[in-house]
ROLO-899586 format. One record per residue (C-alpha): x, y, z; residue in one letter; residue number from 1. Coordinates in steps of 0.5 Angstrom, whole numbers, plus 500, padded with zeros to 3 digits. Layout:
# ROLO-899586
PT,east,north,up,resn,resi
PT,X,Y,Z,a,NUM
...
//
This chain:
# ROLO-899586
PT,east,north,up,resn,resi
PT,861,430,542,x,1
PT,860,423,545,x,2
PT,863,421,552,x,3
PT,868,416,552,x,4
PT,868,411,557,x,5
PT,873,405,557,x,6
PT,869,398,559,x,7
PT,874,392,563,x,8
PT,871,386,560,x,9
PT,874,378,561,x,10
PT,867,376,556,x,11
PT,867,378,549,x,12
PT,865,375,543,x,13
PT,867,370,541,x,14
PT,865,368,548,x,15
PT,859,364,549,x,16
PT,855,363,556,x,17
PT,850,368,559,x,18
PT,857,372,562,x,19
PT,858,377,555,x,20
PT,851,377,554,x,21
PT,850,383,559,x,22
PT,856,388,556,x,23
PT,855,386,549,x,24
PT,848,389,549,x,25
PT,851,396,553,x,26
PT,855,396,548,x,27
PT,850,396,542,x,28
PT,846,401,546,x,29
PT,850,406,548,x,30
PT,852,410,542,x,31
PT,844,412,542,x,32
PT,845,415,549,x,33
PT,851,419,546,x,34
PT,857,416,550,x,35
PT,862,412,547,x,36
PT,864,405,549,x,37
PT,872,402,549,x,38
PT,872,395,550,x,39
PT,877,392,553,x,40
PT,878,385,553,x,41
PT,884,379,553,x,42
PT,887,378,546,x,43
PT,888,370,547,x,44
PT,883,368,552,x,45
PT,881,360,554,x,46
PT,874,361,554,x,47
PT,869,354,556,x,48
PT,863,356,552,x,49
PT,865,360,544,x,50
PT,859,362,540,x,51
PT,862,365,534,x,52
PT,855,368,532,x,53
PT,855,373,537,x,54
PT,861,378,534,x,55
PT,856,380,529,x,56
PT,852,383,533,x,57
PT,859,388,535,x,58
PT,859,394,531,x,59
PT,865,395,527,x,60
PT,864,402,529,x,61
PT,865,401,536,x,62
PT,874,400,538,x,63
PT,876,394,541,x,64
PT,883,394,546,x,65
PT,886,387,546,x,66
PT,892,385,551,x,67
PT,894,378,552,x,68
PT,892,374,558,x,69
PT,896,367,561,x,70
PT,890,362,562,x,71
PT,893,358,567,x,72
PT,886,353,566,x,73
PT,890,352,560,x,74
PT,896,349,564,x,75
PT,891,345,569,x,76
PT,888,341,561,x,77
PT,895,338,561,x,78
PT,893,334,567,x,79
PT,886,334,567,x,80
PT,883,337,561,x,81
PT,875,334,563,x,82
PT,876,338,570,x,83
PT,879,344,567,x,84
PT,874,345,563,x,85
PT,868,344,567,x,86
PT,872,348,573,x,87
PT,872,354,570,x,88
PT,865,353,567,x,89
PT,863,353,574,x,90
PT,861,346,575,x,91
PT,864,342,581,x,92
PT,861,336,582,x,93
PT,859,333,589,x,94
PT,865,332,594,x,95
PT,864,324,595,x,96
PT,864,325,587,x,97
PT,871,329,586,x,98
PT,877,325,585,x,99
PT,884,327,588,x,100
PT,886,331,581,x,101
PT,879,335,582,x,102
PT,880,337,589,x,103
PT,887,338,587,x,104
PT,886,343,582,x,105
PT,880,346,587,x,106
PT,884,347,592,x,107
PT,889,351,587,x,108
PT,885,355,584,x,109
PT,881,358,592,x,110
PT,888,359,595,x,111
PT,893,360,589,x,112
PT,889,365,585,x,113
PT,885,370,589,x,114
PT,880,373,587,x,115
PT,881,368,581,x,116
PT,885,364,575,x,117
PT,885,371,572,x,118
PT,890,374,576,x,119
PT,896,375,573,x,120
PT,892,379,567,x,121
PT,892,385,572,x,122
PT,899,387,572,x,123
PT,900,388,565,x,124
PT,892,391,564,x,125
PT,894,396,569,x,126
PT,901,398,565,x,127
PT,898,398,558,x,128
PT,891,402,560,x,129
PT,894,407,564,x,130
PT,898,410,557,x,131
PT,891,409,554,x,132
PT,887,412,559,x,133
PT,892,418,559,x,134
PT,894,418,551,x,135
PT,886,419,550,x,136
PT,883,423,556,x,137
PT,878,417,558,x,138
PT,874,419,565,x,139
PT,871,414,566,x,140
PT,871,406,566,x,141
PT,867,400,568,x,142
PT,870,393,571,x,143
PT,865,388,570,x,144
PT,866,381,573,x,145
PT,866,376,574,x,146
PT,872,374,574,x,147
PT,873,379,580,x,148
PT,880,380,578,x,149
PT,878,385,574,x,150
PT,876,389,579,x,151
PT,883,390,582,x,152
PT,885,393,575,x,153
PT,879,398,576,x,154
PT,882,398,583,x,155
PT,889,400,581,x,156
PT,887,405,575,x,157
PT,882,409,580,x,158
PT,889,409,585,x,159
PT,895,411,580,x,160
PT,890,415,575,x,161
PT,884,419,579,x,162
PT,879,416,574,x,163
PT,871,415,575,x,164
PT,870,408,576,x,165
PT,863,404,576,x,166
PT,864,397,579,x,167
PT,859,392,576,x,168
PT,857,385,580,x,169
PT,853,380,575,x,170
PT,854,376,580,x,171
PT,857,377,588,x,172
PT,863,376,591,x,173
PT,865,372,597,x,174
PT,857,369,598,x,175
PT,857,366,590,x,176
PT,854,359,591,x,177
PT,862,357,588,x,178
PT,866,360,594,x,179
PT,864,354,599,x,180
PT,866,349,594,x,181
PT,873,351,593,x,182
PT,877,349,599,x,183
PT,879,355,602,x,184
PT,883,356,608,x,185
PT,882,362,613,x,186
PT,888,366,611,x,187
PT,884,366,603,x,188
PT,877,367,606,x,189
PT,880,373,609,x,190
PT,884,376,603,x,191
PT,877,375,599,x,192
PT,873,379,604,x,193
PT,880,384,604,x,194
PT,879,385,597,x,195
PT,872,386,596,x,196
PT,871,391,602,x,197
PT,877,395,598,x,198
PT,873,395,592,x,199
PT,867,396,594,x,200
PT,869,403,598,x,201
PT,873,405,593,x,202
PT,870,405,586,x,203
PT,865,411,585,x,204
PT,860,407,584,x,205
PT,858,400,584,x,206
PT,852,397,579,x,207
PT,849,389,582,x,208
PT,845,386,577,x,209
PT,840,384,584,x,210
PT,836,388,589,x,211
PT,839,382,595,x,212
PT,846,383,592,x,213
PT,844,391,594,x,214
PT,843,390,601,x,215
PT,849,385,602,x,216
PT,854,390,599,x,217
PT,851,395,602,x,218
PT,852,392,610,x,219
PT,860,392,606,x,220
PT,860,399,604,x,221
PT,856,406,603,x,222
PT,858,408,596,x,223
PT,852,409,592,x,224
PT,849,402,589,x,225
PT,844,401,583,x,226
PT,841,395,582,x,227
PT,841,394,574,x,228
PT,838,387,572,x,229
PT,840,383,566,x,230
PT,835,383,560,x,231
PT,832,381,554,x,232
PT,833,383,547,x,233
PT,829,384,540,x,234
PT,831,377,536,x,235
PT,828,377,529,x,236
PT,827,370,529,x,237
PT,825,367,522,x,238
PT,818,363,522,x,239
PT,818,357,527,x,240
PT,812,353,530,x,241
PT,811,350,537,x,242
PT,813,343,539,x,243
PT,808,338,537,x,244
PT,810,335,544,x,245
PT,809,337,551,x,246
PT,816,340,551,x,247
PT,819,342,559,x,248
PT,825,346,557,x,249
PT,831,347,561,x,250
PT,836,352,557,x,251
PT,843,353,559,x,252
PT,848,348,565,x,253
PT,844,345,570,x,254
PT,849,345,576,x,255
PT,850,339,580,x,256
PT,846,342,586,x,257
PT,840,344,582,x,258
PT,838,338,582,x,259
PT,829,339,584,x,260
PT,828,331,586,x,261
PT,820,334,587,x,262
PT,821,336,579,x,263
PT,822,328,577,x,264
PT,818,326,583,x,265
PT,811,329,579,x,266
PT,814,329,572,x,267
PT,815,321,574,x,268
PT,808,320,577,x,269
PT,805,324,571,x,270
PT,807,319,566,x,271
PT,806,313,571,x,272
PT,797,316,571,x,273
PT,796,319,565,x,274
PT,798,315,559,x,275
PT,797,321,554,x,276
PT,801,325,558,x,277
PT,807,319,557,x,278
PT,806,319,550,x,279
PT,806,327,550,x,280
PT,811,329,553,x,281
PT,819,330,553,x,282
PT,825,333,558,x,283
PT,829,338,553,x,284
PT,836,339,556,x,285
PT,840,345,553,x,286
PT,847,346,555,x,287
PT,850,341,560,x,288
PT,847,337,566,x,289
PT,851,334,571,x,290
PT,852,328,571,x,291
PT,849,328,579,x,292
PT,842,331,576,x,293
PT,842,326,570,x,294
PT,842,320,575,x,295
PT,836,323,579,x,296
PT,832,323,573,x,297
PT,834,315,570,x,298
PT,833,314,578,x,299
PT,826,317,578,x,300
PT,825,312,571,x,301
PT,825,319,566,x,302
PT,831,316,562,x,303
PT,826,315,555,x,304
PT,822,322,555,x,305
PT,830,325,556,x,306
PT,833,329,550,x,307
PT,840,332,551,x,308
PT,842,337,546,x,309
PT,847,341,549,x,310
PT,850,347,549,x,311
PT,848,351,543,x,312
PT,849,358,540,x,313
PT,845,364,543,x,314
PT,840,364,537,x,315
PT,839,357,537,x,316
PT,838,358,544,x,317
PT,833,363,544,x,318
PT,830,358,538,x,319
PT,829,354,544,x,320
PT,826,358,548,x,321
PT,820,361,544,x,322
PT,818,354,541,x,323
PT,818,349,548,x,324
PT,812,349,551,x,325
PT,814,350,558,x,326
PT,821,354,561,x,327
PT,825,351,566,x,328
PT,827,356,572,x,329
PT,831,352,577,x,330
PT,836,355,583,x,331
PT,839,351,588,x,332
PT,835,352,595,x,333
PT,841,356,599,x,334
PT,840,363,602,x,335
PT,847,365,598,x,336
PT,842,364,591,x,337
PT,837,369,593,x,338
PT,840,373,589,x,339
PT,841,370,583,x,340
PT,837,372,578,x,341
PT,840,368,571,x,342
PT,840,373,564,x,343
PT,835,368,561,x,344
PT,829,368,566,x,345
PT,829,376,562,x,346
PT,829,372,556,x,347
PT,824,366,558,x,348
PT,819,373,560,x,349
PT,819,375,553,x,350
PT,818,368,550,x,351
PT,811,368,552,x,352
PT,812,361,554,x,353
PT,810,359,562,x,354
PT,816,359,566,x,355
PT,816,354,572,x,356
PT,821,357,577,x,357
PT,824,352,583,x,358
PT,829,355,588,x,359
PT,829,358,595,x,360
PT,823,363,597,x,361
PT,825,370,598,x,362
PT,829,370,592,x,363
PT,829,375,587,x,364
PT,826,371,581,x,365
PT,821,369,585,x,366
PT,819,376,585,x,367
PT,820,378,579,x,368
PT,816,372,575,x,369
PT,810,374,581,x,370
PT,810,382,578,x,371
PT,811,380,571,x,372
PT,806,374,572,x,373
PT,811,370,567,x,374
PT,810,363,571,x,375
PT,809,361,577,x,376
PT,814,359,583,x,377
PT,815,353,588,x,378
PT,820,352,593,x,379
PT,824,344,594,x,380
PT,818,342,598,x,381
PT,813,345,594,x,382
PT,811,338,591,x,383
PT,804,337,591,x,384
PT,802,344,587,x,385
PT,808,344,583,x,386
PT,805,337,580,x,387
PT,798,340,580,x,388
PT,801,346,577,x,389
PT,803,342,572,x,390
PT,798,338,570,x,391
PT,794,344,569,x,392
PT,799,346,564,x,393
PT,799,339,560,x,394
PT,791,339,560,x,395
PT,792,347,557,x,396
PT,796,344,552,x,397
PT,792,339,550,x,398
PT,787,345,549,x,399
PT,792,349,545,x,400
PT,791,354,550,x,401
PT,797,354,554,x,402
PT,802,360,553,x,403
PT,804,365,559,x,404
PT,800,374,560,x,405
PT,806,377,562,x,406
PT,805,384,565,x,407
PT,810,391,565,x,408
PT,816,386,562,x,409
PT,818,393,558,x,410
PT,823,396,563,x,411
PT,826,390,562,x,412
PT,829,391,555,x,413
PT,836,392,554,x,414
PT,835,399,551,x,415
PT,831,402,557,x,416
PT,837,398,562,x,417
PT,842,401,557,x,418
PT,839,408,558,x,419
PT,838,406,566,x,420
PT,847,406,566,x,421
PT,847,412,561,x,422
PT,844,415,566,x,423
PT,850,413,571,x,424
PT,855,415,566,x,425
PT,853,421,566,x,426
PT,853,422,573,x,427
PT,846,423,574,x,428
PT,842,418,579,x,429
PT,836,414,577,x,430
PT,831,411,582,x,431
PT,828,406,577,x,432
PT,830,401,580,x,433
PT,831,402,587,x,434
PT,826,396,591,x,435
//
């Protein structure tokens, strides 16, 4: 008989983005370890991104739990549909930039919805699973955030049911790159920092998808930590042919202050020196991009080599990815980014094609593209290599030699990450990731 599990989520097919990526392959997987998953998920959700194609990948095997949810980015639309939209994705522009409706609403959203906009789903979450949980002798459930609201659900149901209960970080909590941006007073900060330490000292276990994540949380409490990253997936992919051009992909939002001006600085000069290069070569942007980043790039006269697609669905994006000749990997240059390692570096692995990642030194991403030897890595004042390096890559290129040897990428695949939590589920502890 397979052990039951309840499963807290905000994304969920037909969410797009990276966030429903990481639950939507557990699920696929978890049957095969002998457990089975329950999925909770909101019934009328206002996601920023929607990607339809993903709901078949759900099995009709699998049981999907669905209440409603009172978005209030929905009610924020009615002032300002732009800001709302871009809010909730994540992307906030720089300060000098934001209108008064936009700090408005930032200071709204830090100091009347804590931890997030998705607190009022806590209430009627606890009520409606508390029968569930009970009705059908579920032991165990996972929250996953962000949002981390959901984290005060798991809270609540361990409090009033004594259910195991596995917290998992895709991102932090009070150190996200975001927190800062969001105006918030001393009484907010401190409510935050309040909720996080409850969380992390009464759930059973807590799951983070970074090795940095695992040493911040671990100065927060001393309940067991197991780091389990994101990952990649097998896609079948129909036949496709590489770019004929020199392509330089970046797949998904470029925030504001991921803005490299050492990358359009060399790509500049690159097309100034080599008139090959400048007739070769093209920026593809998938996804959104800032507006603070697209006027470094025409500030840096790189306005005709640009194509901005957009925000496509995961199997388009995946497309992307095996075709582009190289794959950008860019992170703000701040401490609190260390951590963050995007779903997508683990797909760009398993896409053969060299990554060029910038961000700050000692991150986590840096130390997985070196052991797997998946691209290469700079930092914000690294300019002369990173143009050199890139250079090299062009002239590869030129030779139809260019693709990237990644070494022991294998435990990265969903399917061994899944069998890693499978292990959790079960009560048993893994060392496979421990670093």
């Amino acid at each position: 008989m397979k052990k039951k599990i309840l499963i807290i989520t905000y994304y969920w097919p037909p969410a797009g983005g990276p966030g429903v990526q990481r639950w939507l392959k557990f699920v696929k997987y978890l049957p095969e370890f002998n457990i089975e998953p329950i999925v909770y998920a909101p019934e009328n959700p206002n996601y920023p991104l929607v990607d339809e194609s993903l709901a078949s990948e759900v099995s009709d095997n699998i049981t999907i739990l669905k209440h409603p949810i009172k978005e209030p980015y929905r009610l924020a639309g009615l002032f300002s549909k732009k800001s709302s939209k871009t809010i909730s994705k994540g992307i906030i522009s720089d300060y000098k930039k934001q209108g008064l409706i936009e700090k408005a609403m930032l200071y709204i959203r830090g100091n009347f919805f804590i931890p997030d906009a998705r607190i009022g789903w806590v209430k009627p979450s606890v009520t409606y699973l508390s029968e569930y949980i009970t009705k059908n002798n579920i032991e165990t459930i996972i929250t996953t955030g962000p949002p981390h609201s959901l984290h005060l659900i798991g809270l609540q149901l361990k409090e009033r049911l004594g259910v195991r209960w596995l917290a998992d970080f895709r991102d932090p909590w009070t150190t996200i790159g975001y927190h800062k941006q969001l105006k918030l007073n001393k009484t907010s900060k401190e409510k935050h920092l309040a909720l996080e330490k409850q969380v992390l000292n009464t759930a059973d276990y807590i799951i983070v998808t970074s090795f940095t994540t695992k040493k911040e949380f671990q100065q927060i409490t001393k309940r067991p930590i197991e780091v389990i990253t994101n990952g990649y997936d097998y896609e079948s992919m129909n036949e496709f042919k590489l770019d004929s051009k020199f392509t330089i992909a970046h797949i998904g939002s470029l925030l504001s202050k991921r803005n490299p001006e050492i990358l359009w600085k060399s790509l500049s000069e690159l097309v100034k020196e080599y008139p090959d290069f400048s007739k070769d070569f093209q920026l593809n942007f998938i996804g959104a991009v800032s507006e603070n980043v697209l006027e470094s790039i025409h500030g840096n006269k790189l306005s005709d080599y640009i194509n901005e697609v957009g925000y496509v669905s995961h199997k388009e994006a995946i497309m992307f990815q095996k075709k582009s000749q190289i794959l950008l990997l860019i992170e703000i240059d701040s401490e609190d980014t260390k951590c963050i390692i995007p779903g997508k570096l683990f797909e760009y692995m398993v896409s053969n094609r060299p990554i060029i990642g910038i961000g700050p030194k000692d991150s986590d991403v840096e130390k997985i593209i070196k052991e797997t030897n998946t691209g290469t890595y700079f930092y914000y004042n690294d300019y002369e290599s990173l143009k050199t390096t890139i250079l090299e890559c062009y002239k590869a290129f030129q030779d139809k030699r260019l693709q990237s040897h990644p070494i022991g990428i294998q435990k990265y695949s969903r399917k061994q990450l899944t069998q890693q939590l499978a292990m959790l589920i079960e009560n048993k502890t893994s060392n496979s990731n421990s670093g």
